[in-house]
C-alpha positions as CSV (number, residue, x, y, z in Angstrom):
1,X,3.3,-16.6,-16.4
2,X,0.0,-18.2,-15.9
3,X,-1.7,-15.2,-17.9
4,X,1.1,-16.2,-20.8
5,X,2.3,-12.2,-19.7
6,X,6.5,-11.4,-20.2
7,X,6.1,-8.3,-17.7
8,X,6.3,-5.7,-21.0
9,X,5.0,-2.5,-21.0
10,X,1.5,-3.6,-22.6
11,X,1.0,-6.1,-20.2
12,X,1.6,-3.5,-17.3
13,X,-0.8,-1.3,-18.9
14,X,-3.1,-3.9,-19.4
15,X,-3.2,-5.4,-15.6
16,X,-2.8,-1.7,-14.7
17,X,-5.9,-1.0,-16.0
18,X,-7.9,-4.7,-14.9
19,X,-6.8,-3.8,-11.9
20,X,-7.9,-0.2,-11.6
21,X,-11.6,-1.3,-13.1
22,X,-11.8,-3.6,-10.2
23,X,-10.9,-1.2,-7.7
24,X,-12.9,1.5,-8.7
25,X,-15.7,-0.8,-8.9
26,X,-15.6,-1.8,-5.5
27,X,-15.4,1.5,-4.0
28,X,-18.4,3.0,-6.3
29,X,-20.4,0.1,-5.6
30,X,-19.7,0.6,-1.4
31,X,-17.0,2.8,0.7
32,X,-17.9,0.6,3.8
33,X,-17.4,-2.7,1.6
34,X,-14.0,-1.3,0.3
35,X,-13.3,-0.6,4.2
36,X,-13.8,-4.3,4.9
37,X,-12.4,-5.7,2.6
38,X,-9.3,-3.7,4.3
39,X,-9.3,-6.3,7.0
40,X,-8.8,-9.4,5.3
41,X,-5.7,-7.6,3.7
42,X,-4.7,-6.9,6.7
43,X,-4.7,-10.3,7.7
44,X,-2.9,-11.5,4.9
45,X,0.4,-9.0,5.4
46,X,0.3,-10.5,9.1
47,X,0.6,-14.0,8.0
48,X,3.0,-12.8,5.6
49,X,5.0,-11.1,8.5
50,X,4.7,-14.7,10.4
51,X,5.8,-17.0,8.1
52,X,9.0,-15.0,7.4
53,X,9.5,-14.7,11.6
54,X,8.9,-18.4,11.8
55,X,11.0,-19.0,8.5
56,X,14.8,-20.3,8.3
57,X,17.0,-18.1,6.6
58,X,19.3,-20.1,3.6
59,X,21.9,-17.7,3.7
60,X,22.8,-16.8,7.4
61,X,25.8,-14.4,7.9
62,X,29.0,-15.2,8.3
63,X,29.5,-12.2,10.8
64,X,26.9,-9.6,11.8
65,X,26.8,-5.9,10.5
66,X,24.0,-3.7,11.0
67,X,26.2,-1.0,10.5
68,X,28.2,-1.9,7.9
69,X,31.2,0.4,6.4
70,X,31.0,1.1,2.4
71,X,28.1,0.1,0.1
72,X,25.9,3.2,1.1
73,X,23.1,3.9,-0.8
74,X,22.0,7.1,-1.4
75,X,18.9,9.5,0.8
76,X,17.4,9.5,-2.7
77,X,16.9,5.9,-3.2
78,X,16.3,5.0,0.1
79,X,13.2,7.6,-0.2
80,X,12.0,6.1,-3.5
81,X,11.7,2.5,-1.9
82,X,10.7,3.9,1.9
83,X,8.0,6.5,0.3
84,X,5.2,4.3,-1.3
85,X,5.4,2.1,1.9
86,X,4.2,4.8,4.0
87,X,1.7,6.9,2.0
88,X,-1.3,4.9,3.6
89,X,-1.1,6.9,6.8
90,X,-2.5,9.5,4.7
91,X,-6.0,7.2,4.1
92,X,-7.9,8.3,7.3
93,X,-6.9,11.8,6.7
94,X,-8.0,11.6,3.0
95,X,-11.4,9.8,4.5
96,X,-12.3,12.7,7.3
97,X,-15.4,13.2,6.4
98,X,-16.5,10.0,7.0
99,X,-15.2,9.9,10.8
100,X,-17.5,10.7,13.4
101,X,-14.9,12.0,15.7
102,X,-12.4,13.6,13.0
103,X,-10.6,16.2,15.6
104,X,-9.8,13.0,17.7
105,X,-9.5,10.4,15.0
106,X,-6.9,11.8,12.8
107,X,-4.1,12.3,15.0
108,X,-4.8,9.4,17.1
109,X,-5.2,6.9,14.0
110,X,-2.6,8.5,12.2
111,X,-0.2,8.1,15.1
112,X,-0.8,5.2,16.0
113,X,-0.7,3.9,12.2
114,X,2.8,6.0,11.8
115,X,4.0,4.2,15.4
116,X,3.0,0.7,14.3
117,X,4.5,1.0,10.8
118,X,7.9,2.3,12.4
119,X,8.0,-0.9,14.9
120,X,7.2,-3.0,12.0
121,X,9.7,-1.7,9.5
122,X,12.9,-1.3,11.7
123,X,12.2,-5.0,13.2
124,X,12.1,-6.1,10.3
125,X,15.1,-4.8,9.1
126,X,17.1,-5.7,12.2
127,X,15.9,-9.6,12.4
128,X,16.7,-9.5,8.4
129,X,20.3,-8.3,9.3
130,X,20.6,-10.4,11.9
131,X,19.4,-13.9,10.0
132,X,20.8,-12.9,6.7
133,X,24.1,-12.2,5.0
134,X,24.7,-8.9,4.2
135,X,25.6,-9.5,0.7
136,X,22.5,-11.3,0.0
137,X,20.1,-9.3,0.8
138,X,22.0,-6.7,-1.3
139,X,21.5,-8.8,-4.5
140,X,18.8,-11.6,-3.9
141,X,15.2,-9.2,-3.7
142,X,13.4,-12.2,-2.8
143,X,15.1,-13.9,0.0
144,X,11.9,-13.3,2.2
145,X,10.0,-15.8,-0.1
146,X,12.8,-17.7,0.3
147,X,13.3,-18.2,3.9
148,X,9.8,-18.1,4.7
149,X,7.5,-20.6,5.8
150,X,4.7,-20.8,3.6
151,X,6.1,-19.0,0.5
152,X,2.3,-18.1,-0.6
153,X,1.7,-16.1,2.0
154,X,4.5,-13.9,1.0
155,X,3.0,-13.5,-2.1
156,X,-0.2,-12.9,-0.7
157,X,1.4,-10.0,1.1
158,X,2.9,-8.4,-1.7
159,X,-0.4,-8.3,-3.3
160,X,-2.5,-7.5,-0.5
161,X,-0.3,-4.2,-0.1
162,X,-0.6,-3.2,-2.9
163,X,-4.1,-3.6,-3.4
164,X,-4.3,-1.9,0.0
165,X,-3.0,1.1,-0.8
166,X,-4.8,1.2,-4.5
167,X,-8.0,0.8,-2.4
168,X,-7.1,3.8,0.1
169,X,-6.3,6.0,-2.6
170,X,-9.4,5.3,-5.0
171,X,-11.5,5.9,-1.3
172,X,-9.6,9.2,-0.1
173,X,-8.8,10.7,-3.2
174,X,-12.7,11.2,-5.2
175,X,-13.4,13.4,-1.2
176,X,-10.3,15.3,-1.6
177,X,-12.0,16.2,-5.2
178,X,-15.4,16.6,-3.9
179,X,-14.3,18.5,-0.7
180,X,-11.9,20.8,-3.2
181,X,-15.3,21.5,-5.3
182,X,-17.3,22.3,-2.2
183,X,-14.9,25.0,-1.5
184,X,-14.9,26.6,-4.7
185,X,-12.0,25.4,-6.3
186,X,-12.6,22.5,-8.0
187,X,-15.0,22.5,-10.9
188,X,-18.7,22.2,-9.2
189,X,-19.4,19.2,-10.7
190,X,-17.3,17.0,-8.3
191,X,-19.0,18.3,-5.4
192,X,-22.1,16.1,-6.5
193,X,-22.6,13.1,-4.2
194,X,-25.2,10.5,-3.8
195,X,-27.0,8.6,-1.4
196,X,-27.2,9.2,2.4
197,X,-23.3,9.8,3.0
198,X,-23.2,11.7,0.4
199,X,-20.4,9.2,-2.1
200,X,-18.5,11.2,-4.7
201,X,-19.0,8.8,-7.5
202,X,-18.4,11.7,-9.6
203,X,-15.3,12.4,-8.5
204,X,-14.3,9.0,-8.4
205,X,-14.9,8.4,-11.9
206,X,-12.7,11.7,-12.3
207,X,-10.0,10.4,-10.3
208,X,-10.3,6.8,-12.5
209,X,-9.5,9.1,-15.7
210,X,-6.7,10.4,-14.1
211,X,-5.3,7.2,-13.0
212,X,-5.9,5.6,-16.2
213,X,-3.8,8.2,-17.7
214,X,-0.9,7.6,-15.4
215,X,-0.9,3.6,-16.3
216,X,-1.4,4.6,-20.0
């Protein structure tokens, strides 16, 4: 609203692509930079996390169900909501080449990652059920923002996952290019890299096109 945008399809495309210009930018200009800046999102979706634990709920339930009879959803929605939640695991595999230790890295960070975002997600679902009606958190999608806090910082979470996992894909995807090229089946081209580590700006101008595409 600030931007004078109604949420139409033009304005998605056009955020979409702001967006995606800024990303890319910061992972051409440094990996290790886009890696940082990793952290300070990661501190944001705490404080997220902590102002909705130390939030009041508006609507608490009448009678707790965590198991409730009727109103199932189906597996394929709950995948289409639970999938794009848990696709950064896949980051430090996408990164390998960058590890210095990848043979113990990957399983232990992806473990790990995969542990800590299960904790996360069923706590958060059980102290939701447990402090909210049933029936609103059916129908009211932001009753987090709601009961929270600090209701910025629940904004600030929202964005800094999403810009999360933008970032990890514009950082893992351009190596899966390059290391697809450098095995012969990916055009040659997007095996280039430059510098010392060997960056696939190429390829990360190749996977920019193909994003761009998708938003367009």
């Amino acid at each position: 609203s600030l931007l004078g945008l109604d949420g139409g399809i033009s304005d998605i495309r056009i955020t979409g692509t702001v967006t995606l210009v800024m990303v890319t930018a910061l992972t051409i200009f440094s990996a290790s930079v886009a890696i940082n800046v990793q952290y300070f999102i990661m501190a944001a979706i705490v404080l997220s996390v902590g102002s909705l634990l130390l939030g009041n709920s508006p609507e608490p339930p009448s009678s707790i169900q965590l198991w409730p009879e009727g109103n199932t959803t189906s597996m394929a929605i709950v995948f289409a909501i639970f999938f794009p939640a848990v696709t950064g695991f896949t980051a430090g595999v996408a990164m390998s080449g960058d590890l210095k230790n990848p043979r113990r890295d990957i399983p232990l960070g992806t473990l790990a990652a995969v542990g800590t975002g299960l904790v996360v997600y069923i706590s958060l679902a059980v102290f939701l059920g447990l402090t909210v009606d049933a029936a609103v958190l059916r129908s009211d999608f932001n009753i987090w923002e709601q009961m929270a806090l600090m209701p910025q910082l629940v904004l600030a979470g929202v964005w800094g996952a999403t810009l999360s996992s933008a970032i990890g894909s514009m950082l893992g995807a351009p190596r899966i290019l390059q290391a697809l090229a450098l095995d012969g089946i990916g055009p040659r081209l997007l095996a280039t890299g430059s510098g010392d580590v060997n960056e696939p700006r190429i390829a990360t101008v190749a996977t920019f096109m193909i994003a761009e595409c998708g938003i367009l």
